[in-house]
MDTraj code that builds the backbone (N, CA, C; nanometers):
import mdtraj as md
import numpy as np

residues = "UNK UNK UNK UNK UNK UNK UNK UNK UNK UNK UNK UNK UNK UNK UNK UNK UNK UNK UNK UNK UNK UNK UNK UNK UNK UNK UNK UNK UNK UNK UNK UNK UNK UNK UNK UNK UNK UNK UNK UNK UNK UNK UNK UNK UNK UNK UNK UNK UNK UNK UNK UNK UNK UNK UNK UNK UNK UNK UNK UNK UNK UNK UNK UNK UNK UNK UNK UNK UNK UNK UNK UNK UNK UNK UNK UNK UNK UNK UNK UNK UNK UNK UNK UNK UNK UNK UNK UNK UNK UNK UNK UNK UNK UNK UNK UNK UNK UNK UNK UNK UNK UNK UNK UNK UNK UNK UNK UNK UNK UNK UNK UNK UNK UNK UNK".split()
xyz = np.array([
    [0.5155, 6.8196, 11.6648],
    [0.4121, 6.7520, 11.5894],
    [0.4782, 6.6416, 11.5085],
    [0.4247, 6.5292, 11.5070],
    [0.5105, 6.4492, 11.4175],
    [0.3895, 6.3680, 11.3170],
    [0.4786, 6.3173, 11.2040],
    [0.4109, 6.3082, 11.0770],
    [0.2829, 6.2115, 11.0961],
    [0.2078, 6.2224, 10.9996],
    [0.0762, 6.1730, 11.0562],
    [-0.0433, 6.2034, 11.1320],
    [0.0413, 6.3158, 11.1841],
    [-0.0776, 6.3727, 11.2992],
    [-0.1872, 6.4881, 11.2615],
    [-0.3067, 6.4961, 11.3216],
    [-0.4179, 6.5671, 11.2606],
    [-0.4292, 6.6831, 11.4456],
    [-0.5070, 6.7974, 11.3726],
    [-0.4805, 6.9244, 11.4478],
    [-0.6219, 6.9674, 11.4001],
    [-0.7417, 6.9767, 11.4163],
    [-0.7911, 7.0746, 11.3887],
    [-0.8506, 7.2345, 11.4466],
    [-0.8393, 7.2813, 11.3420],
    [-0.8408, 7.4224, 11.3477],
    [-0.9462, 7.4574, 11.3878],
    [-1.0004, 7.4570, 11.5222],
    [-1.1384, 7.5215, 11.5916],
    [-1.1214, 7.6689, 11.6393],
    [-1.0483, 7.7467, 11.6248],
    [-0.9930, 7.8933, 11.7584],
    [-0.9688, 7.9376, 11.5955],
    [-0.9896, 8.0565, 11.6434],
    [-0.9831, 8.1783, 11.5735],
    [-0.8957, 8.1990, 11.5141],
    [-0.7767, 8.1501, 11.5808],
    [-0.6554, 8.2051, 11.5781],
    [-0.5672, 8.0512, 11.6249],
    [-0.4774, 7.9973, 11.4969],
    [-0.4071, 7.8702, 11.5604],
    [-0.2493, 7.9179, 11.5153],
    [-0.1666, 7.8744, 11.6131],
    [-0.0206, 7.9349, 11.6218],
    [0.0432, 7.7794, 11.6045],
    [0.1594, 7.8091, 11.5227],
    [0.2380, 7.7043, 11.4935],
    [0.3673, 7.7423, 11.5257],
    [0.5162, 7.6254, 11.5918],
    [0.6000, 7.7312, 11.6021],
    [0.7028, 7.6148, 11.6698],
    [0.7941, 7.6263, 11.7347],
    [0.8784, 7.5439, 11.8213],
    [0.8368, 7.5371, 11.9268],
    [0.8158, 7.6866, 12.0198],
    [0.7480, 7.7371, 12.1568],
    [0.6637, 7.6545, 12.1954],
    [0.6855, 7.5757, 12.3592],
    [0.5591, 7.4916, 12.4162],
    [0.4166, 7.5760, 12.4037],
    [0.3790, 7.7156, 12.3600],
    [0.2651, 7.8056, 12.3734],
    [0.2090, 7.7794, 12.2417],
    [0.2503, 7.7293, 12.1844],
    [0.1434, 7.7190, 12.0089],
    [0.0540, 7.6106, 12.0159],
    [-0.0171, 7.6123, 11.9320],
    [-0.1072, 7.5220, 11.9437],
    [-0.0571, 7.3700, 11.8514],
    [0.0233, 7.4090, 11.7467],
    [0.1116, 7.3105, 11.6778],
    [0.2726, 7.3519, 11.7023],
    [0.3345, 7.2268, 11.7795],
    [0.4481, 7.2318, 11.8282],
    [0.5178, 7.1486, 11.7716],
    [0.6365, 7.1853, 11.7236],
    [0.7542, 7.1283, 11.6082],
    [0.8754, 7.1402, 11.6916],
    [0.9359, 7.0025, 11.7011],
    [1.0735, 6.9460, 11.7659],
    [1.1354, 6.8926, 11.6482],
    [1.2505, 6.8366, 11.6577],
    [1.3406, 6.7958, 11.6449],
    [1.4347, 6.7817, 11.5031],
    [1.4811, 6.7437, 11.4534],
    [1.5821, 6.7831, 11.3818],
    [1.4762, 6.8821, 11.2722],
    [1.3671, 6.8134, 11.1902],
    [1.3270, 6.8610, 11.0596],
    [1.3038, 7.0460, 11.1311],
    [1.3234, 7.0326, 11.2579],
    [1.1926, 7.1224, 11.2999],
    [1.3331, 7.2882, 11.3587],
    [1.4656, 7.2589, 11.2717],
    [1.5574, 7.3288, 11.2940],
    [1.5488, 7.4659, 11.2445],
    [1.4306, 7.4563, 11.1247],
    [1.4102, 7.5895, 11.0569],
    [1.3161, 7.6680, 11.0489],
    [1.2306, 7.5785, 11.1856],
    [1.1055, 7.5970, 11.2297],
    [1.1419, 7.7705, 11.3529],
    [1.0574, 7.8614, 11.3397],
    [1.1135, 8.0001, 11.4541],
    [1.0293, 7.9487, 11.5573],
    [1.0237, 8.0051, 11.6430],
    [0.9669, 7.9899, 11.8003],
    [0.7938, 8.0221, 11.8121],
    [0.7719, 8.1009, 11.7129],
    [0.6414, 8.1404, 11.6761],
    [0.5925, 8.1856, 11.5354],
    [0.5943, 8.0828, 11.4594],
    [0.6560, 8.1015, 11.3377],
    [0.5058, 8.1621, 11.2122],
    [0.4030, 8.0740, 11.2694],
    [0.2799, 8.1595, 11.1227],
    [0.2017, 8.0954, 11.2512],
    [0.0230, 8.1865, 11.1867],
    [-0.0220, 8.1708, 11.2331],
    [-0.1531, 8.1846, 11.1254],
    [-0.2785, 8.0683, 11.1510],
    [-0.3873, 8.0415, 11.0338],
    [-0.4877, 8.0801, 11.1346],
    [-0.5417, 8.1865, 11.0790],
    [-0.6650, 8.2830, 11.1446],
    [-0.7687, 8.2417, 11.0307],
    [-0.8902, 8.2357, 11.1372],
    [-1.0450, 8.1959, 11.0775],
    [-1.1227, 8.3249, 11.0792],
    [-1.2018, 8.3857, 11.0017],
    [-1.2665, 8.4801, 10.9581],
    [-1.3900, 8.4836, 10.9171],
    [-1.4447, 8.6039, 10.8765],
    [-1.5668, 8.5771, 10.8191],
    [-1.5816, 8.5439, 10.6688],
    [-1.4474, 8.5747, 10.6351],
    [-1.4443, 8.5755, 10.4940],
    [-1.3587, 8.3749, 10.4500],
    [-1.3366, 8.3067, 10.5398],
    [-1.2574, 8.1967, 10.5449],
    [-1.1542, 8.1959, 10.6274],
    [-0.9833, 8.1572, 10.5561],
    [-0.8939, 8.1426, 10.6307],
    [-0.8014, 8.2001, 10.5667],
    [-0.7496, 8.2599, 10.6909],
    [-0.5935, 8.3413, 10.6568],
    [-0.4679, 8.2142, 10.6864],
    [-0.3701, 8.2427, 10.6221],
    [-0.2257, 8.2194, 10.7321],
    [-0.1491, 8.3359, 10.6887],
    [-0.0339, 8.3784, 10.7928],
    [0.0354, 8.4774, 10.8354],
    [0.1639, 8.4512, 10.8919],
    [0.2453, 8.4884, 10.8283],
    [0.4031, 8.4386, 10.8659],
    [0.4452, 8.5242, 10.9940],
    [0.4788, 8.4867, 11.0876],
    [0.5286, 8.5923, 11.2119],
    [0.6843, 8.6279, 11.2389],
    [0.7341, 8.6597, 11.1043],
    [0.8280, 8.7141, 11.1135],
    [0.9115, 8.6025, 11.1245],
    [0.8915, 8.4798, 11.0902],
    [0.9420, 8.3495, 11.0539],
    [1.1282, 8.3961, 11.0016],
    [1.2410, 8.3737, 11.0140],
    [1.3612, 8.3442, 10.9844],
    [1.3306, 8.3101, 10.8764],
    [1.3018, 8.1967, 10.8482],
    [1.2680, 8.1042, 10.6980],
    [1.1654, 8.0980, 10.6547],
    [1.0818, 8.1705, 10.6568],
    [0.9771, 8.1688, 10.5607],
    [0.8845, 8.0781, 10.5659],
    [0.7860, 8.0921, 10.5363],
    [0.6434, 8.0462, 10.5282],
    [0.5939, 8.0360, 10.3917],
    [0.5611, 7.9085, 10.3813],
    [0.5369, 7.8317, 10.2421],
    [0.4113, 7.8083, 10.1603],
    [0.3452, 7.8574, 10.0882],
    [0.2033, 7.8231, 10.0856],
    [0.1903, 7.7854, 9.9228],
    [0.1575, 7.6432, 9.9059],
    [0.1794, 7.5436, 9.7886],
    [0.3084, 7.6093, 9.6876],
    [0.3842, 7.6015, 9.8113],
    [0.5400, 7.6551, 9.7129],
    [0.5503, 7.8078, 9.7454],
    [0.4990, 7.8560, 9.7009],
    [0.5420, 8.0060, 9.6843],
    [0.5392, 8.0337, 9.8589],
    [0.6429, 8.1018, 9.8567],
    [0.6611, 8.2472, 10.0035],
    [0.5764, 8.3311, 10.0019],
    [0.5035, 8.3196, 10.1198],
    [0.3846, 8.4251, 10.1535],
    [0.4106, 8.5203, 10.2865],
    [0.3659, 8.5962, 10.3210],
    [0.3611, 8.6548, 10.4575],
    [0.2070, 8.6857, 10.4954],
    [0.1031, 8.6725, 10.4016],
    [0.0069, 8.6974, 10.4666],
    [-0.0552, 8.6294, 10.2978],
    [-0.1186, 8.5555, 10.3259],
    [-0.2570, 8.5110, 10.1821],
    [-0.3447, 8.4430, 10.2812],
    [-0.4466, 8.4194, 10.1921],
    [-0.5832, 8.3640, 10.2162],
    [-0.5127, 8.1894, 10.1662],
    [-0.6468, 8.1382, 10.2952],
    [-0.5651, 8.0175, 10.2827],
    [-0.7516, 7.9158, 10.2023],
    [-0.6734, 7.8153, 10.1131],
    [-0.8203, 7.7245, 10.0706],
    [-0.7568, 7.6183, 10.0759],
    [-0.8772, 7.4949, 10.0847],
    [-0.8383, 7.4064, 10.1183],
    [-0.8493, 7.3128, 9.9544],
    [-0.7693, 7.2093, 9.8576],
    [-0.6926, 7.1564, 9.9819],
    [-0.5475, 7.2269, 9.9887],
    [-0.4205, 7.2701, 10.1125],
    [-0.3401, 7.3413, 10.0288],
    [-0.2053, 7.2884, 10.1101],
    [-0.0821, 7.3274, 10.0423],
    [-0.0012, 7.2566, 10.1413],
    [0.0933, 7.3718, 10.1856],
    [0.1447, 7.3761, 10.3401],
    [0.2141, 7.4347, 10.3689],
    [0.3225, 7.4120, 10.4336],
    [0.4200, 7.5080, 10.3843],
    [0.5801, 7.4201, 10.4528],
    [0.6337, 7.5647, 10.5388],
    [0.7368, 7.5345, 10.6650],
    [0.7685, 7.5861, 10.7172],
    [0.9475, 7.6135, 10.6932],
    [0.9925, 7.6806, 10.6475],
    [1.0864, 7.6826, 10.5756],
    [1.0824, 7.6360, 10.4519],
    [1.1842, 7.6639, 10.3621],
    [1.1709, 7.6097, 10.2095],
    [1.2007, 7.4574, 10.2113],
    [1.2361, 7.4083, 10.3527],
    [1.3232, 7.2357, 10.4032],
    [1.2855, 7.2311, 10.4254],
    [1.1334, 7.2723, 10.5660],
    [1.1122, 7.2738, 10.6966],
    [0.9966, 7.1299, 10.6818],
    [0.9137, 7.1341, 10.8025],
    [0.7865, 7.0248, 10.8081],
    [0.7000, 7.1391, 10.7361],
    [0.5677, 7.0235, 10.6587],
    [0.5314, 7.0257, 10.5937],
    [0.3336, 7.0256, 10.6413],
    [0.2418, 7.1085, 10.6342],
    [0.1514, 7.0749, 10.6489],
    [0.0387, 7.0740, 10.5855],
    [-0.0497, 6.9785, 10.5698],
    [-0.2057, 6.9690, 10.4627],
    [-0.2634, 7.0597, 10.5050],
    [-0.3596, 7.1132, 10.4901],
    [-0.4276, 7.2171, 10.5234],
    [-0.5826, 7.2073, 10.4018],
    [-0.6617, 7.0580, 10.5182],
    [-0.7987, 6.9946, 10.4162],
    [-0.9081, 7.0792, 10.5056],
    [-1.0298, 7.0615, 10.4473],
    [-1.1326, 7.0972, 10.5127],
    [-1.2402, 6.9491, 10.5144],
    [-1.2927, 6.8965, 10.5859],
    [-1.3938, 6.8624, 10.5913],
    [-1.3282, 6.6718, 10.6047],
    [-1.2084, 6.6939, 10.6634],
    [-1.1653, 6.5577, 10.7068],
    [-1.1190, 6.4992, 10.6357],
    [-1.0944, 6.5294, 10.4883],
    [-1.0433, 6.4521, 10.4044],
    [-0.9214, 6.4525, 10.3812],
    [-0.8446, 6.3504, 10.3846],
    [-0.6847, 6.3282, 10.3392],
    [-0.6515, 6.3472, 10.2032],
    [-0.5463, 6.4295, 10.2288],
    [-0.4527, 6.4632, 10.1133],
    [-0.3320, 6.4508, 10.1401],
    [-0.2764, 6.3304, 9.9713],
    [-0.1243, 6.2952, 10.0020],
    [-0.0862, 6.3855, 9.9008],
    [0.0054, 6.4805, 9.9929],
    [0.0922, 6.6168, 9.9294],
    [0.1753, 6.5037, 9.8153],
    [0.2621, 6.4269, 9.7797],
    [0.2917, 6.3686, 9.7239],
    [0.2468, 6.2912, 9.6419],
    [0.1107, 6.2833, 9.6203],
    [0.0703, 6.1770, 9.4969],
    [0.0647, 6.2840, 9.4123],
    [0.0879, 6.2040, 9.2460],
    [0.0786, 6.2152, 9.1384],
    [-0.0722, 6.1846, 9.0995],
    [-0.1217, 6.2720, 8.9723],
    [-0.2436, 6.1755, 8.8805],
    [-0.1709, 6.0449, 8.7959],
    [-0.2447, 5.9548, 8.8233],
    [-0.2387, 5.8477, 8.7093],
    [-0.2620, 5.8723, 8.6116],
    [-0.1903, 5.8063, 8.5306],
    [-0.1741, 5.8381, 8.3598],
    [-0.3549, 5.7811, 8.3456],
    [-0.3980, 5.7960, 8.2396],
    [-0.5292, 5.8077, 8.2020],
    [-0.5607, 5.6319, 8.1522],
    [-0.6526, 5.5878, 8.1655],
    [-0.6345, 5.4490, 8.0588],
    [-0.6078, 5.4759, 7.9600],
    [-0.5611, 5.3542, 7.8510],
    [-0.5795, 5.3812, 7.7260],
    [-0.7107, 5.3952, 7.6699],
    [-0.7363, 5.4848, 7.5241],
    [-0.8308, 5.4996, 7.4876],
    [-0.8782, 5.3463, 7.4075],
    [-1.0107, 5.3040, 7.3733],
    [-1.0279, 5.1890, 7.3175],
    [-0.9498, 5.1794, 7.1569],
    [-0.9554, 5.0525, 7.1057],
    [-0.8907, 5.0355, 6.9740],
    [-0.9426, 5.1907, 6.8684],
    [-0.8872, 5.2011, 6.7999],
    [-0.9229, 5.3001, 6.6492],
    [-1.0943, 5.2816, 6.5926],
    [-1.1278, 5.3889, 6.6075],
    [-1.3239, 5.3434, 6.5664],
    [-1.3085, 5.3206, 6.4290],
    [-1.4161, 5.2793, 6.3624],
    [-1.4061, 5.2802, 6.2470],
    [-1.4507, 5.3672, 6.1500],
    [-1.3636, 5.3682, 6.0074],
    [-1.4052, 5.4858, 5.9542],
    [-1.5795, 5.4896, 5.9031],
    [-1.5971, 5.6287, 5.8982],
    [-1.7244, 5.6301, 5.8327],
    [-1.6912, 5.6449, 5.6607],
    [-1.8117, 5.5321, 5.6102],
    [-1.8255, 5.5318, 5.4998],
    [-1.9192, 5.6136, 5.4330],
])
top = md.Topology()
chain = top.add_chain()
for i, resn in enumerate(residues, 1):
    res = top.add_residue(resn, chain, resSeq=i)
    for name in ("N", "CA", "C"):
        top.add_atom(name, md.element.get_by_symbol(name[0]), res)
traj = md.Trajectory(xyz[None], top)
């Protein structure tokens, strides 16, 4: 899979991994800490799971190491604590894992006192 690219999650069951058999397939260098069948984001009645499959390096879900949580959107997930990195939006909308909030405007001049 390479950066930029969109996947959506229609199947029950979507497998991510190195292996030509997943449905999201990770090559080349970033993709060294990536396992062969590494998590997998299951759809439910209750929403969305992801599930680490016994991943070498771990499975990332907005930072913290998971092996099995409920997944919401918007959220980010990494494949190794180095590994590639994925959004995980609902409803088509882009999210840059990397932006910051902007500082706020300034507030207007000092009101005046009440007399």
């Amino acid at each position: 899979m390479l950066a930029g690219m969109r996947h959506l999650v229609r199947n029950e069951v979507t497998r991510a991994g190195r292996s030509p058999d997943n449905d999201l397939v990770f090559s080349g260098e970033e993709a060294l800490v990536v396992s062969g069948h590494h998590l997998e984001i299951r759809k439910g009645e209750r929403g969305y799971r992801i599930c680490d499959l016994g991943s070498t390096n771990g499975t990332y879900l907005n930072g913290a190491s998971v092996t099995e949580a409920p997944l919401e959107a918007p959220a980010s997930i990494r494949l190794g604590s180095n590994g590639p990195e994925l959004a995980f939006v609902m409803g088509g909308a882009a999210v840059d894992l990397d932006a910051t909030l902007d500082a706020a405007p300034p507030l207007p001049g000092p009101a005046e006192e009440m007399r």
